[in-house]
C-alpha positions in Angstrom: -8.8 -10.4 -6.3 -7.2 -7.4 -8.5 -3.5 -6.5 -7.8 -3.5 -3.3 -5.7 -1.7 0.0 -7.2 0.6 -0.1 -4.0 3.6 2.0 -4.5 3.5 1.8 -8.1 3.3 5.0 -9.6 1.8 3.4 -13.0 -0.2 1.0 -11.5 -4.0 1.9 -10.3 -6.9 0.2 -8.9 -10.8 0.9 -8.2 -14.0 -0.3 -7.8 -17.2 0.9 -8.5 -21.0 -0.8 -8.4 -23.0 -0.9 -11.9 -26.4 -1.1 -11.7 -27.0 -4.5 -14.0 -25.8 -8.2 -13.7 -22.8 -9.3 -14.4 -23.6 -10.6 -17.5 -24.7 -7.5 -19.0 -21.7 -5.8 -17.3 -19.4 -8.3 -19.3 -20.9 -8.6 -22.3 -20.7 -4.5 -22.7 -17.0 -4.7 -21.7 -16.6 -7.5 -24.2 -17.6 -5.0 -27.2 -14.3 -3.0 -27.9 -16.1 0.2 -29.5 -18.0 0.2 -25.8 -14.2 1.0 -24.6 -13.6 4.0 -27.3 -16.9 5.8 -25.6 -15.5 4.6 -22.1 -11.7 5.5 -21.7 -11.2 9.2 -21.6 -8.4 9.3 -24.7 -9.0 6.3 -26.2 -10.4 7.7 -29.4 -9.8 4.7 -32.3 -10.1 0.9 -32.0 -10.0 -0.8 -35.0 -8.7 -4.3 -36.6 -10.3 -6.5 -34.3 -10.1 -10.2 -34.4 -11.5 -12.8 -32.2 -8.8 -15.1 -30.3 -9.5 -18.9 -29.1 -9.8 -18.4 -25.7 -13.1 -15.8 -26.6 -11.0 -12.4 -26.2 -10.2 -10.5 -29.0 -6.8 -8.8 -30.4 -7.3 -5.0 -31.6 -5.4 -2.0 -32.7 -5.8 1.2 -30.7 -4.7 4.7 -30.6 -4.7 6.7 -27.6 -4.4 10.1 -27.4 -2.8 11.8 -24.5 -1.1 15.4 -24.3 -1.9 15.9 -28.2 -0.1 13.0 -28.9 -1.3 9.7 -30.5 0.0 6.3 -29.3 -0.7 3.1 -31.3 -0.6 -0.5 -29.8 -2.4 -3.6 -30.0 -4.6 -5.0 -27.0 -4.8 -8.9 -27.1 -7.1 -10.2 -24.3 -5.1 -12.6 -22.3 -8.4 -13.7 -20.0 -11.7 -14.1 -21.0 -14.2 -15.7 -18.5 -17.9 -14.9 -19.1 -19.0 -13.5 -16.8 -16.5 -12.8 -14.4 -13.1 -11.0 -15.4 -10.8 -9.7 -18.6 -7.5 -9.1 -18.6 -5.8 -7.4 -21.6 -2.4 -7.1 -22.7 -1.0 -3.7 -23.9 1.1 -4.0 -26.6 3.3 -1.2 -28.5 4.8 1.9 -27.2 3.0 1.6 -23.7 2.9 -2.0 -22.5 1.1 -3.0 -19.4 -2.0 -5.1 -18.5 -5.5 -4.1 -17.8 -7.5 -6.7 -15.0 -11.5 -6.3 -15.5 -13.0 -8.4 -12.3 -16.8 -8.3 -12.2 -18.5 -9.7 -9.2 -22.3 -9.5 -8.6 -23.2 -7.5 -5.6 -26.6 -6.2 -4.1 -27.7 -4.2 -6.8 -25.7 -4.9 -9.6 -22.5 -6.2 -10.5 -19.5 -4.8 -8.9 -16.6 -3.7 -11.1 -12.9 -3.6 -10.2 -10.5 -2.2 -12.7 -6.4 -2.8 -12.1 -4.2 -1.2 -14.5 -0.4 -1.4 -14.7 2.0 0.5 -17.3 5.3 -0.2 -18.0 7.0 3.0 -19.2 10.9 3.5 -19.8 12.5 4.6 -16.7 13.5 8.1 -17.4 14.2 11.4 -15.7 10.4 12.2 -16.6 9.0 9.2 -15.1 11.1 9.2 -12.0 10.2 13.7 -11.2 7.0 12.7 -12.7 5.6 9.8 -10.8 3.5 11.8 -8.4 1.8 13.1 -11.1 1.6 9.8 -13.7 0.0 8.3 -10.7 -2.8 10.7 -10.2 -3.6 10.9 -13.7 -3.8 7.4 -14.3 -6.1 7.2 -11.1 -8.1 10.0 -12.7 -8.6 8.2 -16.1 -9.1 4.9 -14.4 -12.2 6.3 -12.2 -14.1 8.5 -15.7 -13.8 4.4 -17.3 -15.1 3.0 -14.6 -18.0 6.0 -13.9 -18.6 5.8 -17.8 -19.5 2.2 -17.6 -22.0 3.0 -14.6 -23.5 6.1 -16.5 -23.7 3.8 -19.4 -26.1 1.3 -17.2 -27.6 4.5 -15.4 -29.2 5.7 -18.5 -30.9 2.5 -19.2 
């Protein structure tokens, strides 16, 4: 099972039911541009390269406040069709946990995020609110990835 967020101000977890199997579920979560139309600020994915384990390694920029943060993703875990896990790479580090498990009606989806920021006076005042927004942005991925099945 997924790491819970716990007391972790930059760590987040959720769940939500998709209405396909889990193969369909993890082979749309396996195309990267499906994650630049599903991560609210995620707005360029680019260089992609396939690894030996099936994951892929990929340059990103994500856009948050007006600002523009580039890093590389390198998918640590790849097993069809049950969970990714991806390594953030670059000016915000961190690991991503995809668990699919198949579920009366679909394929249930659990998503566990962790940052790593630089302790700072920021990220110490601002914890509170870095956790609710990453709960926030966690949840519109994980409702995108429904809608993208509901529309079917």
């Amino acid at each position: 099972m997924s790491p819970t967020a716990g007391d972790d101000p930059f760590a987040a977890s959720d769940a939500i039911v998709v209405a396909a199997d889990p193969e369909a579920v993890f082979a749309f979560l396996d195309d990267p541009e499906n994650h630049a139309t599903i991560t609210p600020g995620l707005g360029d994915v680019r260089d992609v390269e396939p690894l030996a384990n099936g994951g892929k390694r990929l340059s990103y920029t994500y856009r948050t406040a007006g600002i523009g943060i580039d890093g590389e993703i390198v998918q640590t875990v790849h097993e069809p069709p049950k969970r990714h896990v991806f390594e953030l790479r670059g000016r915000l580090t961190g690991t991503i946990d995809l668990e699919l498990e198949p579920v009366d009606g679909g394929t249930e989806l659990t998503y566990a995020a962790t940052y790593d920021l630089p302790e700072s006076a920021l990220t110490r005042v601002g914890a509170p609110i870095v956790r609710r927004f990453n709960e926030r942005q966690l949840r519109a991925a994980l409702e995108n990835v429904a809608a993208a099945f509901d529309a079917e």
